[in-house]
DSSP file (Angstrom, degrees, kcal/mol; ACC not computed):
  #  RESIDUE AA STRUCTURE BP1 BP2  ACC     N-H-->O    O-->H-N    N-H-->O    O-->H-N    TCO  KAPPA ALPHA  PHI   PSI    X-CA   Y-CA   Z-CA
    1    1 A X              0   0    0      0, 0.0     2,-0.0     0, 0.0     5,-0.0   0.000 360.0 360.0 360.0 120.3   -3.0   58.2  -44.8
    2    2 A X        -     0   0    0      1,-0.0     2,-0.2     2,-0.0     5,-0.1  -0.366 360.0-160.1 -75.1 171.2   -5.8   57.6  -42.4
    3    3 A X        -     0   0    0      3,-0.6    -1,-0.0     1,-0.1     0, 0.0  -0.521  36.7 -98.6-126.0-157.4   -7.8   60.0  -40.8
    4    4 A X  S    S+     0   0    0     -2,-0.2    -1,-0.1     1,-0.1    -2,-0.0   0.861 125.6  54.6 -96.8 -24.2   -9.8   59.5  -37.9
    5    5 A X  S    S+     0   0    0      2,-0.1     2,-0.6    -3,-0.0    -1,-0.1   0.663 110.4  64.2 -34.1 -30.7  -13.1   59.1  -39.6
    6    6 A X  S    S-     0   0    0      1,-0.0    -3,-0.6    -5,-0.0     3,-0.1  -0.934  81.6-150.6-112.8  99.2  -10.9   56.3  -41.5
    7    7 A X        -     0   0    0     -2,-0.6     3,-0.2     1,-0.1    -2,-0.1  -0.048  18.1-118.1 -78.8-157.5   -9.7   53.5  -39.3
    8    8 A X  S    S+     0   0    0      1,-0.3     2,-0.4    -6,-0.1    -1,-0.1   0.811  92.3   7.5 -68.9 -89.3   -6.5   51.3  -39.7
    9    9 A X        -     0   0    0     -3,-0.1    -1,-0.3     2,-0.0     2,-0.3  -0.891  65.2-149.4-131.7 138.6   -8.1   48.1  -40.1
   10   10 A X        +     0   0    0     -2,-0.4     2,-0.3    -3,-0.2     0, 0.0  -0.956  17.9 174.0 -95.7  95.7  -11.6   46.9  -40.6
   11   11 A X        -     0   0    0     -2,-0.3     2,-0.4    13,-0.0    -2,-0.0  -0.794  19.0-147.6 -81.5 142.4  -13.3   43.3  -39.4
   12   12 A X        +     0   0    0     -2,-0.3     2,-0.2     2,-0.0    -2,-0.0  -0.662  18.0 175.6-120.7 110.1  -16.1   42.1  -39.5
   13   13 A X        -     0   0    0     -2,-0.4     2,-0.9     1,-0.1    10,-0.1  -0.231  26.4-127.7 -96.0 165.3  -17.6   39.6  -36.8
   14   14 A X        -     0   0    0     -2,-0.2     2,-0.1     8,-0.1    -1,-0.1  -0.651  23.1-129.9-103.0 132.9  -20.9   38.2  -36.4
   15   15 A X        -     0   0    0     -2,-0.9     6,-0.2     6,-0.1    -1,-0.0  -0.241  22.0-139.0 -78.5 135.3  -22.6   38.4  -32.9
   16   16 A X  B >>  -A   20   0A   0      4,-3.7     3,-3.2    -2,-0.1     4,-1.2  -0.593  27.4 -95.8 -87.8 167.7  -24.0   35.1  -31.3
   17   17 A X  T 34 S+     0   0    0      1,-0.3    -1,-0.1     2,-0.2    -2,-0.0   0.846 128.6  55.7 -11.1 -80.6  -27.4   34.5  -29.2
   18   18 A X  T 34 S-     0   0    0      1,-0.2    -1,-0.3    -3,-0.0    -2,-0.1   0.413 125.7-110.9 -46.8  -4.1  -25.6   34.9  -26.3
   19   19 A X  T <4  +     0   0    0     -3,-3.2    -1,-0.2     1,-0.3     2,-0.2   0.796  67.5 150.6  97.0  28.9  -24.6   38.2  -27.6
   20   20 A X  B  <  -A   16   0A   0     -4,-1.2    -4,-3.7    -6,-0.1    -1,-0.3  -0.483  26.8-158.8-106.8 162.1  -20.8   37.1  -28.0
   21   21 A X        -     0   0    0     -6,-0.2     2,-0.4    -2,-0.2    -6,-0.1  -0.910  14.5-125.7-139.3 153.1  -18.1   38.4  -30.7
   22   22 A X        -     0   0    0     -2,-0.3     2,-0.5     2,-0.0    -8,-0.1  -0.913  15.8-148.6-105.4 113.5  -15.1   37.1  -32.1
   23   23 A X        -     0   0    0     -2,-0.4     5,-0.2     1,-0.1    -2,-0.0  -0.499  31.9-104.9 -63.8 123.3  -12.1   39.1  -32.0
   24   24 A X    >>  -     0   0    0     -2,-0.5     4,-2.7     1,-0.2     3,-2.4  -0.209  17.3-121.8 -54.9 139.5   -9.9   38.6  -34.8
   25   25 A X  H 3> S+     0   0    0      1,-0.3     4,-1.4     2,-0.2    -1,-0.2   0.421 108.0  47.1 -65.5  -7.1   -7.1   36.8  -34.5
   26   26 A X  H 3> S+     0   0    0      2,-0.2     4,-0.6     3,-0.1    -1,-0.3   0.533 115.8  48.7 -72.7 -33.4   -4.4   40.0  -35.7
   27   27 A X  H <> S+     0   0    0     -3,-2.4     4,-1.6     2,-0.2     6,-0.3   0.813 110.2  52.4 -91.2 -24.8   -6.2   42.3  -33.4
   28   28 A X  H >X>S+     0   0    0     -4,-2.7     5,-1.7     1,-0.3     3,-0.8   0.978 122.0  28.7 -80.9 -35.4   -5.9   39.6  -30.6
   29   29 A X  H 3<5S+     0   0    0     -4,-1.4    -1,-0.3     1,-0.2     3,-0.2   0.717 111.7  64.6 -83.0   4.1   -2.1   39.2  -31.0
   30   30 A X  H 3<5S+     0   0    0     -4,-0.6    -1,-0.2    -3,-0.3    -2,-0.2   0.693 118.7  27.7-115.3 -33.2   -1.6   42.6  -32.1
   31   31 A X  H <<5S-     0   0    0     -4,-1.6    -1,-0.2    -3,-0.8    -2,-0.2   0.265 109.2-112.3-120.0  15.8   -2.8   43.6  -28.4
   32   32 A X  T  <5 +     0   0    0     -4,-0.6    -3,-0.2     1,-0.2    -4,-0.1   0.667  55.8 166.2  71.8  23.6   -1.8   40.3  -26.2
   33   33 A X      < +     0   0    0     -5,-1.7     2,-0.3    -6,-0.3    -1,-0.2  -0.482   5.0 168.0 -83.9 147.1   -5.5   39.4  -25.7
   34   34 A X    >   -     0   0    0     -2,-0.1     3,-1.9     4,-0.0    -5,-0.0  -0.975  46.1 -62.8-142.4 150.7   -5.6   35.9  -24.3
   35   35 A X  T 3  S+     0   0    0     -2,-0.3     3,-0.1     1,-0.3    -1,-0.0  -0.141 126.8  26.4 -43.9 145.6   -8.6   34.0  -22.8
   36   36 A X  T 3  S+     0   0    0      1,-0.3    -1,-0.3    -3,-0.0     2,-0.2   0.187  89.0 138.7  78.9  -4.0   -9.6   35.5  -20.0
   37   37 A X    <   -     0   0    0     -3,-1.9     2,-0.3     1,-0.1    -1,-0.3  -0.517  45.5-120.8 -77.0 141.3   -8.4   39.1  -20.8
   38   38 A X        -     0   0    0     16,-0.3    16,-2.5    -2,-0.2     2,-0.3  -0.542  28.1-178.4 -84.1 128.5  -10.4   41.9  -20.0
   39   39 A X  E     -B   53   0B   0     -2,-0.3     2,-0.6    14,-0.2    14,-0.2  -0.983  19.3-130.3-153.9-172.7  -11.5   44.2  -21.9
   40   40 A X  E     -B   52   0B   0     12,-3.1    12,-3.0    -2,-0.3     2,-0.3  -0.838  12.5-165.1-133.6 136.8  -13.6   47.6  -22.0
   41   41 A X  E     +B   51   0B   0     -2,-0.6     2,-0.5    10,-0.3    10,-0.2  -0.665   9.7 177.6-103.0 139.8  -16.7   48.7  -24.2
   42   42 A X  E     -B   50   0B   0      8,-1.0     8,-2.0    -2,-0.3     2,-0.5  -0.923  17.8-144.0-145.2 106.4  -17.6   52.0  -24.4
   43   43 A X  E     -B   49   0B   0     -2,-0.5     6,-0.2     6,-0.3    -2,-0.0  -0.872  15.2-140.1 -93.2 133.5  -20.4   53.3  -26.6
   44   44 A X    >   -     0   0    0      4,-1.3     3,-2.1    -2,-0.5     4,-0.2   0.072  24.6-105.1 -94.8 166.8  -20.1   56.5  -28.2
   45   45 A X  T 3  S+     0   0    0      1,-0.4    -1,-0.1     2,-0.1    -2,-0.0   0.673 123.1  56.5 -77.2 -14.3  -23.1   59.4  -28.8
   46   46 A X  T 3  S-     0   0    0      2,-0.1    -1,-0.4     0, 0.0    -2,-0.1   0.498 126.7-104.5-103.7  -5.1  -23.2   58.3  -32.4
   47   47 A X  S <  S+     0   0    0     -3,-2.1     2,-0.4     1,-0.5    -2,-0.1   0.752  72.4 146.2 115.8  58.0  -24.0   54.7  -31.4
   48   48 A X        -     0   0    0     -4,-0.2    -4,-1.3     2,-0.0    -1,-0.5  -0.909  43.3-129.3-121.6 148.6  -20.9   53.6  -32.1
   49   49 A X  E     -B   43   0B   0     -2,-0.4     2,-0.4    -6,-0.2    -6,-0.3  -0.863  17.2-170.3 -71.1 117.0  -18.8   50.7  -30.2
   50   50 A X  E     -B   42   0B   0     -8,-2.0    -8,-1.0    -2,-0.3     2,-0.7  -0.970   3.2-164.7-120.8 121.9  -15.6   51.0  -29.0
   51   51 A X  E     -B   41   0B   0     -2,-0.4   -10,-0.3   -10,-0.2     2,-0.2  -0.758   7.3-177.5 -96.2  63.4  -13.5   48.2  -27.7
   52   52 A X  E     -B   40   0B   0    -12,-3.0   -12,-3.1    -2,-0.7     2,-0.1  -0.522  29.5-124.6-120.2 128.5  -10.2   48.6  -25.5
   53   53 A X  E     -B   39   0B   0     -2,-0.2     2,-0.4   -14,-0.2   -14,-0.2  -0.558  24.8-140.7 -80.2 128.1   -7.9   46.0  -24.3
   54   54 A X        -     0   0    0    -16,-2.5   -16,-0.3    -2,-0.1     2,-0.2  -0.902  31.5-116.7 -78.3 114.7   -7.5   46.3  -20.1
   55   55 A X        -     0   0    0     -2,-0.4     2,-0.2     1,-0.1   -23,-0.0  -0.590  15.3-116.4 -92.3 143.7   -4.0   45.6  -19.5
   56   56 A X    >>  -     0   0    0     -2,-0.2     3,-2.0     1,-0.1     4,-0.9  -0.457  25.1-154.9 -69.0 104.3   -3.0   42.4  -17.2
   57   57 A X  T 34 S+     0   0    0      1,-0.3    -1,-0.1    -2,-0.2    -2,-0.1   0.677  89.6  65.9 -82.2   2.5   -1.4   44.3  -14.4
   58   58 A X  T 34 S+     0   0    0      1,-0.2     3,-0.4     2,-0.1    -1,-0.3   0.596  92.1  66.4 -95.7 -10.1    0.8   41.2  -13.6
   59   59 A X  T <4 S+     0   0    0     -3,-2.0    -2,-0.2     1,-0.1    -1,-0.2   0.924  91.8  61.6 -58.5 -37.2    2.3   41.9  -17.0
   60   60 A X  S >< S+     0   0    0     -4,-0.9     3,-3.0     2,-0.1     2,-0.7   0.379  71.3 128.0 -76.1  14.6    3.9   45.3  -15.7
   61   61 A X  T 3  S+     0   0    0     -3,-0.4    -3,-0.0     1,-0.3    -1,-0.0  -0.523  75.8   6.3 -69.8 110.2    5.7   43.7  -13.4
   62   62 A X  T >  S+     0   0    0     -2,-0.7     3,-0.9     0, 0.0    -1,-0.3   0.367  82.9 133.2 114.9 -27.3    9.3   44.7  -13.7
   63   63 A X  T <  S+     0   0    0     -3,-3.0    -2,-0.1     1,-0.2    -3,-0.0   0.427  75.3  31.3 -95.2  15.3    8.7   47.2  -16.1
   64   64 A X  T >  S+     0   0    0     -4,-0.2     3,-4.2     2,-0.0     4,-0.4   0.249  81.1 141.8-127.1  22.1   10.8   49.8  -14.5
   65   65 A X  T <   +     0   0    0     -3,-0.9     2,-0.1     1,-0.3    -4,-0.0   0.076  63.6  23.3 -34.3 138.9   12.9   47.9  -13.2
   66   66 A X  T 3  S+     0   0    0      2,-0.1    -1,-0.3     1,-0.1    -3,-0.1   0.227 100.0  95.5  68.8 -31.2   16.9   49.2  -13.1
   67   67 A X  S <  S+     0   0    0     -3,-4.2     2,-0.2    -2,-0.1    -2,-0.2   0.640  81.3  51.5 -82.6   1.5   15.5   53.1  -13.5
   68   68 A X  S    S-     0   0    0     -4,-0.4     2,-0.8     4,-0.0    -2,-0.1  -0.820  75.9-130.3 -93.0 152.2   15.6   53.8   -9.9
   69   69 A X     >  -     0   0    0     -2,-0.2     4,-1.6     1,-0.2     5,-0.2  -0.877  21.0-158.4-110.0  96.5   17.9   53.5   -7.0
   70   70 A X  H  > S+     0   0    0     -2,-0.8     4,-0.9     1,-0.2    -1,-0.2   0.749  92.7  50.8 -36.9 -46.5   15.9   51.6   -4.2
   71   71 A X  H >> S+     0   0    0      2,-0.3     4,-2.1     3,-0.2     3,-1.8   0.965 111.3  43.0 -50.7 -63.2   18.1   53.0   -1.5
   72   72 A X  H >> S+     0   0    0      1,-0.3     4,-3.0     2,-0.2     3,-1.9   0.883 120.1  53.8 -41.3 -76.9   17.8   57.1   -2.6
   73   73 A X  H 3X S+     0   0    0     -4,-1.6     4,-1.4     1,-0.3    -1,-0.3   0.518 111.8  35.3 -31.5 -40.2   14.3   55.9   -2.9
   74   74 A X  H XX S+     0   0    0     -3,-1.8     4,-4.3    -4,-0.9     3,-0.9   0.936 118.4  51.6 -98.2 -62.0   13.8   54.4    0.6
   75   75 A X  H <X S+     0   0    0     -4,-2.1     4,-1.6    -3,-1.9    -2,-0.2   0.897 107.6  59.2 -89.6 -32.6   16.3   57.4    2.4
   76   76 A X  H 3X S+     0   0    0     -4,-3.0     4,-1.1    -5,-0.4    -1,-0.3   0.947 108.8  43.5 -59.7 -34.2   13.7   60.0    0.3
   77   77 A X  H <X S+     0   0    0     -4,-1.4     4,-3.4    -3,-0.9     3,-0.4   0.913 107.7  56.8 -78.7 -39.3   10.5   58.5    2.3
   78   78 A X  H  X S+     0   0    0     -4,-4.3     4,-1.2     1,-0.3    -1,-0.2   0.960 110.0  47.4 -60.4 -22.5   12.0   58.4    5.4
   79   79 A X  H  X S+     0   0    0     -4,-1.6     4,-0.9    -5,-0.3    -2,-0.3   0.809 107.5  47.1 -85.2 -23.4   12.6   61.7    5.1
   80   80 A X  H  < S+     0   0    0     -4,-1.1    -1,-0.2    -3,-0.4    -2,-0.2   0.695 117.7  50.6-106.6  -3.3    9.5   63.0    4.0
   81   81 A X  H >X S+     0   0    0     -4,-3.4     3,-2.1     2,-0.1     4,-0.6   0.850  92.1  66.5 -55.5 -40.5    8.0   60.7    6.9
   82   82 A X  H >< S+     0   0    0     -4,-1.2     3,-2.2     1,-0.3    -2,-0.2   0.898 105.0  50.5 -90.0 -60.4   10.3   62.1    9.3
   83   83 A X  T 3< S+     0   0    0     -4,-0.9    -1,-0.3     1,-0.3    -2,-0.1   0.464 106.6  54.7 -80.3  -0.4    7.8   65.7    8.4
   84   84 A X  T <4        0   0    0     -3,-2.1    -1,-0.3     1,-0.1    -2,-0.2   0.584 360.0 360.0 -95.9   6.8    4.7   63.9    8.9
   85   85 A X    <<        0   0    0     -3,-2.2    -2,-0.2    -4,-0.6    -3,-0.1   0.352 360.0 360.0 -89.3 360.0    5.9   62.8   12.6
């Protein structure tokens, strides 16, 4: 059991001049990172790094796709236009 002190999994990379990293390749498919993917570093009061994959927002495209009824949806705005009018 891990804790939070305790992560999952540990790598270790080595930084270049230019201040560059390698992700490992398990963490990169593990989180869809592909060249060019963003992500966001966040150091912590203990001087710690944190590293968080920014999700591709042209991936979510779709992804509620079928749980709504466009129409209701559509006849619910006019109406709550209808009270700004």
């Amino acid at each position: 059991m891990t804790t939070l002190l305790e992560p999952k999994r540990k790598r270790t990379s080595k930084v270049t001049r230019k201040g560059q990293i390698t992700i490992p390749v398990s963490f990169r498919q593990k989180n869809s990172l592909k060249e060019g993917s963003m992500v966001e570093i966040t150091e912590t009061d203990d001087n710690k790094l944190i590293v968080e994959p920014i999700p591709d927002l042209l991936s979510q495209i779709g992804c509620d796709k079928g749980k709504y009824d466009s129409a209701k949806l559509r006849k619910d705005l006019d109406e709550s236009r209808k009270l700004w009018r």
